[in-house]
C-alpha positions as CSV (number, residue, x, y, z in Angstrom):
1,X,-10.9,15.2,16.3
2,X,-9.3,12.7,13.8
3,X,-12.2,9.9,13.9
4,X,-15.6,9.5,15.9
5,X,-14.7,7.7,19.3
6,X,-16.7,4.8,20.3
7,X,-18.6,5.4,23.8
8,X,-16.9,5.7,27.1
9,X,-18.0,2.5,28.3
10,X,-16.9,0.8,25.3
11,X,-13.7,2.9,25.9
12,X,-13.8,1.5,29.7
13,X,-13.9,-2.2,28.8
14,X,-11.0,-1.8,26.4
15,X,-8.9,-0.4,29.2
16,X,-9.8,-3.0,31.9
17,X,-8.9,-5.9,28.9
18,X,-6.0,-3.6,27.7
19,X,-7.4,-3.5,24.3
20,X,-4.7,-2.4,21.5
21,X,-7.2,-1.4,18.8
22,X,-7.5,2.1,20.5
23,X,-3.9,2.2,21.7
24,X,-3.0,5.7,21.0
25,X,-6.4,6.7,19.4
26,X,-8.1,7.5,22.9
27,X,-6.6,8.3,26.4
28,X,-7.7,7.6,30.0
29,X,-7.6,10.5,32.7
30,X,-8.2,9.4,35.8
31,X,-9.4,12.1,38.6
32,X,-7.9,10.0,41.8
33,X,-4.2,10.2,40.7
34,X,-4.7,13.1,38.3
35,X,-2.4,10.9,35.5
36,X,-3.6,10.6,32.0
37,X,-2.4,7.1,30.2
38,X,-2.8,5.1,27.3
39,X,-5.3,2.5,27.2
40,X,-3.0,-0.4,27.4
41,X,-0.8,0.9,30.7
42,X,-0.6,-2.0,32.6
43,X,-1.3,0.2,36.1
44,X,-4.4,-1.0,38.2
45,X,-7.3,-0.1,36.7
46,X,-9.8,2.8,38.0
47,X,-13.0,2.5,38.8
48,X,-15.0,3.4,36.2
49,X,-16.9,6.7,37.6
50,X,-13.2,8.2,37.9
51,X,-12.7,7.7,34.3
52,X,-13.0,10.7,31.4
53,X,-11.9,9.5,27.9
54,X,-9.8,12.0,25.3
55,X,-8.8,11.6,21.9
56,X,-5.8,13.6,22.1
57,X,-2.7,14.0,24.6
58,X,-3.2,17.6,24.4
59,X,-6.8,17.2,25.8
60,X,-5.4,15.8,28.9
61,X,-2.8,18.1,29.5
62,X,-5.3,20.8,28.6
63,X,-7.1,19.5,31.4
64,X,-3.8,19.4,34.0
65,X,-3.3,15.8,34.3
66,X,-0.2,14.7,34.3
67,X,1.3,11.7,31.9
68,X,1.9,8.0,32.8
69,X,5.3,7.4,33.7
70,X,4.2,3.7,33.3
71,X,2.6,3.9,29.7
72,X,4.4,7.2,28.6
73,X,1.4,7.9,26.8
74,X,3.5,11.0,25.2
75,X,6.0,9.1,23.2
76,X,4.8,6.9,20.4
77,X,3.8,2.9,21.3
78,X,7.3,1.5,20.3
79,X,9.3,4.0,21.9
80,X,7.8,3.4,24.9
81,X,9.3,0.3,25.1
82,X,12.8,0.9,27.0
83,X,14.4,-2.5,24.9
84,X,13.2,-1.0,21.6
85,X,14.5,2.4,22.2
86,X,18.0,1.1,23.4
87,X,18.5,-1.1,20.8
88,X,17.2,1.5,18.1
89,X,19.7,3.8,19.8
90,X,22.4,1.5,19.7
91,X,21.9,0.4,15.7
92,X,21.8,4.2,14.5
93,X,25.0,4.5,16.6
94,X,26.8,1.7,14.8
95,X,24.5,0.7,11.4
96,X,27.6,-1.3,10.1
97,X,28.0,-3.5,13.5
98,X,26.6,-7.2,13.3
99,X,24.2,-7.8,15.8
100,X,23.4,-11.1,17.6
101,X,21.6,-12.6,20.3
102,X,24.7,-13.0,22.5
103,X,25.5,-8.9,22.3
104,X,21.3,-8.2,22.7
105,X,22.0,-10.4,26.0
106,X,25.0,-8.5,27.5
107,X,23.1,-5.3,27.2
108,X,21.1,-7.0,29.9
109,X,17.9,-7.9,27.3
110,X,16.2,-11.1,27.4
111,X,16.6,-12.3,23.6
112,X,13.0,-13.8,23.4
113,X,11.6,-11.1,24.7
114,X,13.2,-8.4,22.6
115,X,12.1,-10.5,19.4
116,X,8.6,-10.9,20.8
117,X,8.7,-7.2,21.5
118,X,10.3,-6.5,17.5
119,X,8.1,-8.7,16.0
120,X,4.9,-6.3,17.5
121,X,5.7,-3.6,16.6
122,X,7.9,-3.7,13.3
123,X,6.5,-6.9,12.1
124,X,10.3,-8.4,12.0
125,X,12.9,-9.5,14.7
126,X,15.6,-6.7,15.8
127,X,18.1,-9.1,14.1
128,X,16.3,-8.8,10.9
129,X,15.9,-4.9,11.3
130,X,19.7,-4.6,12.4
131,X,20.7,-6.1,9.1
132,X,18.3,-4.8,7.2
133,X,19.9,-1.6,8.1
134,X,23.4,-2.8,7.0
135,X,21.7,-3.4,3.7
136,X,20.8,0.0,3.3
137,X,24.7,0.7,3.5
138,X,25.4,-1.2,1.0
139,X,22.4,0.5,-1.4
140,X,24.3,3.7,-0.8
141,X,27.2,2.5,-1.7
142,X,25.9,1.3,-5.1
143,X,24.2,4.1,-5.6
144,X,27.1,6.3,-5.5
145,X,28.7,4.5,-7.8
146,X,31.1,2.0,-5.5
147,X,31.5,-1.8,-6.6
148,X,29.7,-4.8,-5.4
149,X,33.1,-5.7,-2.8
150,X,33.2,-2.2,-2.0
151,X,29.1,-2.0,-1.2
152,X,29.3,-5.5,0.9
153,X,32.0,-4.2,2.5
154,X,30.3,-1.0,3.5
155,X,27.6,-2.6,4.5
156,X,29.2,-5.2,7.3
157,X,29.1,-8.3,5.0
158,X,31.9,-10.6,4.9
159,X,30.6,-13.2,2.7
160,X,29.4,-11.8,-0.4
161,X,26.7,-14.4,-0.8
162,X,25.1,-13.5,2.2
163,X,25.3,-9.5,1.0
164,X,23.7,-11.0,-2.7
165,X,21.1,-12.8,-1.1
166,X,20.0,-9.9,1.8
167,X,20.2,-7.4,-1.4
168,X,17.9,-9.7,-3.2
169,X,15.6,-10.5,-0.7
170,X,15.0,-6.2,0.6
171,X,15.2,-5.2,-3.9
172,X,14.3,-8.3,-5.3
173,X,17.1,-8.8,-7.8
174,X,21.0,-8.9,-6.9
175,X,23.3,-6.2,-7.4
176,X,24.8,-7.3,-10.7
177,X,20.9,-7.5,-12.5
178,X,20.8,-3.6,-11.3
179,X,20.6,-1.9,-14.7
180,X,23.3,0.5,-15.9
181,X,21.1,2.1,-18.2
182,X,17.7,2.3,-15.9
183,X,14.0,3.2,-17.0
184,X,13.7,3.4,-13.1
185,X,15.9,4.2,-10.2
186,X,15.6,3.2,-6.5
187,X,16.8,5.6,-4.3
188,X,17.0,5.0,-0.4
189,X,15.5,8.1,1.9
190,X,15.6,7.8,5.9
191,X,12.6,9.2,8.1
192,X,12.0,9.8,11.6
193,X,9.6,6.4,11.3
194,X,12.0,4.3,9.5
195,X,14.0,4.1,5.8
196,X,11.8,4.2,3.0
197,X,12.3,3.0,-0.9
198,X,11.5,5.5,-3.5
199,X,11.1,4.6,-7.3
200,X,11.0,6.7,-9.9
201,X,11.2,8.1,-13.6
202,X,13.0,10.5,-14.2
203,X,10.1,12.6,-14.0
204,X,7.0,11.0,-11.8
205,X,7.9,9.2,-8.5
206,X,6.4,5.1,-9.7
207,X,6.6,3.5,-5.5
208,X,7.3,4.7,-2.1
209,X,7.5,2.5,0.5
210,X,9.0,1.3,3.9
211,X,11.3,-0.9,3.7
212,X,10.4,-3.3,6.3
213,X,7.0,-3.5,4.5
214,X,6.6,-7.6,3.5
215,X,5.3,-6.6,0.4
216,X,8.2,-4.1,-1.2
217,X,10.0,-6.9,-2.5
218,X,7.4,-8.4,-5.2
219,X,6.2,-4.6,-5.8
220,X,10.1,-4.2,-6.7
221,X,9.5,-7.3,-9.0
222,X,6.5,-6.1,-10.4
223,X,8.3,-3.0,-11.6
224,X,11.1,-5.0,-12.9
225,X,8.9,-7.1,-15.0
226,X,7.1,-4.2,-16.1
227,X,10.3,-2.7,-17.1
228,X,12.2,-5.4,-18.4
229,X,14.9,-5.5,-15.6
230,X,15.7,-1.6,-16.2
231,X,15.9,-0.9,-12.9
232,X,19.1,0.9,-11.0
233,X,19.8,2.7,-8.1
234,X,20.3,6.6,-7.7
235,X,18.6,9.4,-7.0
236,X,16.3,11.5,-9.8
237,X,14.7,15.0,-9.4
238,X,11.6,13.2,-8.1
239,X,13.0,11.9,-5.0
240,X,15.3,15.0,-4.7
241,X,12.0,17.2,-4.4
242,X,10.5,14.0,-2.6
243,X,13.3,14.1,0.0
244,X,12.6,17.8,0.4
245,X,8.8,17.5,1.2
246,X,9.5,14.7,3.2
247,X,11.4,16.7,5.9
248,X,9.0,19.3,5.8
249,X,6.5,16.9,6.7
250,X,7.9,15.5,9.2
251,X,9.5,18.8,10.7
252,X,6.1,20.0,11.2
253,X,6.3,22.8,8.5
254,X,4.1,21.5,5.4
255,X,1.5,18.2,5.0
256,X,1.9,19.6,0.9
257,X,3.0,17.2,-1.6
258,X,3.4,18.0,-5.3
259,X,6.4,15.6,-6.1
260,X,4.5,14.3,-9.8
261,X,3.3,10.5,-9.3
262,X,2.9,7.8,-11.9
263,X,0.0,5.7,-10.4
264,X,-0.1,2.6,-12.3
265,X,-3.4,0.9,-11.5
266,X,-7.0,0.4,-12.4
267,X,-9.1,3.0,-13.3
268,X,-11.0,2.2,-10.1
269,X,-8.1,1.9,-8.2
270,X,-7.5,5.3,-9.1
271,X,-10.1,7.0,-8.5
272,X,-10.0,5.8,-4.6
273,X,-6.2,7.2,-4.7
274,X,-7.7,10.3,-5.5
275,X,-10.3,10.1,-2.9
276,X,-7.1,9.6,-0.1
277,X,-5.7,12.4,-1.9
278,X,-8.0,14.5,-0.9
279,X,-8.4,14.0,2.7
280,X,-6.6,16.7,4.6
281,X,-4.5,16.1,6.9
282,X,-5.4,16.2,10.6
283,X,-8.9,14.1,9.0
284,X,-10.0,9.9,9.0
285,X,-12.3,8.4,6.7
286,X,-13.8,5.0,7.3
287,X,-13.7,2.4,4.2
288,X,-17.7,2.9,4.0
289,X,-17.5,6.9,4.4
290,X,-14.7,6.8,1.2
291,X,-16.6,4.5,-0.7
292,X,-20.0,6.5,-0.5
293,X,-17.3,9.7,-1.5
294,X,-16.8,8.6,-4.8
295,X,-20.4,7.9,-5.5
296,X,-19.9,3.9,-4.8
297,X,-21.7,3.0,-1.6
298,X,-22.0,-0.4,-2.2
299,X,-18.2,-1.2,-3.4
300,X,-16.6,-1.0,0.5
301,X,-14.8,-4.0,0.2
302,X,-13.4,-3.1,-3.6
303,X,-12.6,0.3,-1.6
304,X,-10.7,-1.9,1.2
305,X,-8.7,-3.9,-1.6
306,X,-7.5,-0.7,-3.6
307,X,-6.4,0.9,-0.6
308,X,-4.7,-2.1,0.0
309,X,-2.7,-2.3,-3.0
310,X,-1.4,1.5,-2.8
311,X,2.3,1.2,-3.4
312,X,3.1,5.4,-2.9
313,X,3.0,5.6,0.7
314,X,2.5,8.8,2.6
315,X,1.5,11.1,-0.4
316,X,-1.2,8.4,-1.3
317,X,-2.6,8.1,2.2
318,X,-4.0,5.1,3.2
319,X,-3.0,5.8,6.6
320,X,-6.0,8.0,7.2
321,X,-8.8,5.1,6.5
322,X,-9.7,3.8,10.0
323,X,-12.8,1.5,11.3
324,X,-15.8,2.3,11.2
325,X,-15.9,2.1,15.2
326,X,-13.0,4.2,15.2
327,X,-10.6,1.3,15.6
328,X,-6.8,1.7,13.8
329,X,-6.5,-0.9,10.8
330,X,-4.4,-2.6,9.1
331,X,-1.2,-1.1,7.7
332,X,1.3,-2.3,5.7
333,X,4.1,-0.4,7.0
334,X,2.7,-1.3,10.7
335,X,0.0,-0.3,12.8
336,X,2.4,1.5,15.2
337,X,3.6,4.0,12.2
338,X,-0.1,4.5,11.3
339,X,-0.8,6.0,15.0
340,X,2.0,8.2,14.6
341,X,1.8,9.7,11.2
342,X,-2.4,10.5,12.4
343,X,-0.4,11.8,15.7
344,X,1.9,14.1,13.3
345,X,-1.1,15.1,10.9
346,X,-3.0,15.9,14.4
347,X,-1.0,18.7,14.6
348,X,-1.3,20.1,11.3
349,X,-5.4,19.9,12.1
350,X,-5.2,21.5,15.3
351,X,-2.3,24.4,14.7
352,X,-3.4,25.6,11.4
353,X,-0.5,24.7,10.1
354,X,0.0,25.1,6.7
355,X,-1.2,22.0,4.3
């Protein structure tokens, strides 16, 4: 089981009031219908004595009920979303193509809704992810060595202002302060959950992060100060072994990762990176259960802020600190990615897979 779930009735009276907190974390079969679904589905709600409560999908297939094909409590919470997952579709089918309101329209979307629908689950409009994405063209471009015209071009931009000021606002600094003669190199790495930034030396990965995460762009700053505007783009044999563990994780083959990290913080700080370090994957800890770990029991909330301030996503994971009732918390790269990577390390729990 990846945390302690709360009581069934508990569980009950987050159903009926379609409680997100558990979204994902617990799952409702219901004997009448014999259909399993999240605790958000917006179906009519059973009566409570025809109610069992699971942590996993696999529990309530184990137990021959059949999924919601309201709630689609098998594919993760924004997926399940049929706006989302056409316009996802439709951005990794064209990443160079300008988006706007109008062209959301004539795919028959309602252009409030699908920024309503953005904004929960990505923490940023579809507009803003569409061009973030162009962006990311234009970092490849850089990064293999194009100019700035050829980079905006790549990337969709026809006034290289606008390309300056979107590369500013996603790296922190426009493309001519990129350093030709780094200390530190960004490097641009897609995932199944969304592109991520990696940083590094040229021997200890320094930042890993989403990119749609609201705080990348003053970490970016913080390294630039800290290196005196060194910074460049390209990749390093850091994030060329990153990139490799990366797609093992996320294939299902290996939770391992030994890409060398550079963790620049306090020495408390540190020592609750190691504590998340070693949590295996497949387990939770609650900020109280990690604080007592390293012999601190009364420093939760210190605990809660270092864990905050982790800038090496995914091999430093925050993700597995939950509630103490069970309850997800916050994320920086979103709540929704936090279910699915403790859906993806699930697996590794439950299959033996190796770690």
């Amino acid at each position: 089981m990846l945390f302690d779930l709360p009581d069934d009735d508990t569980l009950y009276r987050a159903l009926i009031a379609r409680d997100d907190r558990f979204d994902g974390q617990a799952f409702v079969c219901v004997a009448t219908t014999g259909i399993f679904c999240r605790l958000t589905c917006p179906a009519r709600k059973p009566r409570r004595e025809n109610c069992t409560f699971h942590p996993r999908t696999a529990d309530c297939l184990s137990a021959g009920f059949r999924p919601c094909k309201r709630c689609h409590p098998l594919a993760p919470v924004a997926q399940a979303d049929p706006a989302v997952t056409r316009l996802l579709a439709a951005v990794d089918a064209d990443p160079d193509r300008r988006w706007t309101e109008t062209a959301v329209a004539r795919m028959g979307f309602d252009p409030s809704t699908v920024r309503r629908a953005f904004q929960r689950h990505f923490a940023m409009t579809f507009l803003q992810l569409a061009r973030q994405r162009r962006v990311s063209l234009g970092v490849s471009a850089l990064a293999d060595g194009d100019r700035v015209i050829a980079a905006q071009h790549a990337a969709g931009f026809e006034s290289p202002a606008a390309f300056r000021v979107a590369f500013a606002r996603l790296l922190g600094c426009a493309p001519g302060a990129l350093s030709s003669d780094p200390l530190l190199w960004a490097d641009w790495i897609a995932t199944p959950l969304g592109d991520m930034v990696a940083v590094s030396s040229r021997t200890h990965l320094h930042l890993l992060e989403f990119v749609d995460r609201p705080a990348l762009p003053a970490e970016l700053r913080r390294l630039r100060t800290a290196t005196k505007g060194a910074l460049g783009l390209g990749p390093t044999d850091p994030t060329r072994q990153l990139r490799g563990e990366l797609a093992a994780f996320f294939e299902g083959r290996s939770a391992r990762f030994e890409t060398p990290l550079h963790l620049d913080g306090s020495a408390f700080a540190r020592i609750v990176w190691d504590a998340l370090r070693a949590i295996p994957a497949g387990e939770t800890r609650s900020y109280s259960r990690l604080a007592r770990d390293i012999g601190r029991p009364e420093a939760v909330r210190a605990v809660a802020r270092a864990n905050g301030t982790n800038q090496i996503a995914l091999l430093v994971p925050c993700h597995r600190v939950i509630g103490a009732d069970g309850a997800l918390t916050g994320y920086g790269g979103g709540l929704w990615r936090k279910q699915r990577l403790l859906e993806i390390e699930a697996q590794y729990l439950s299959e033996g897979r190796p770690e």
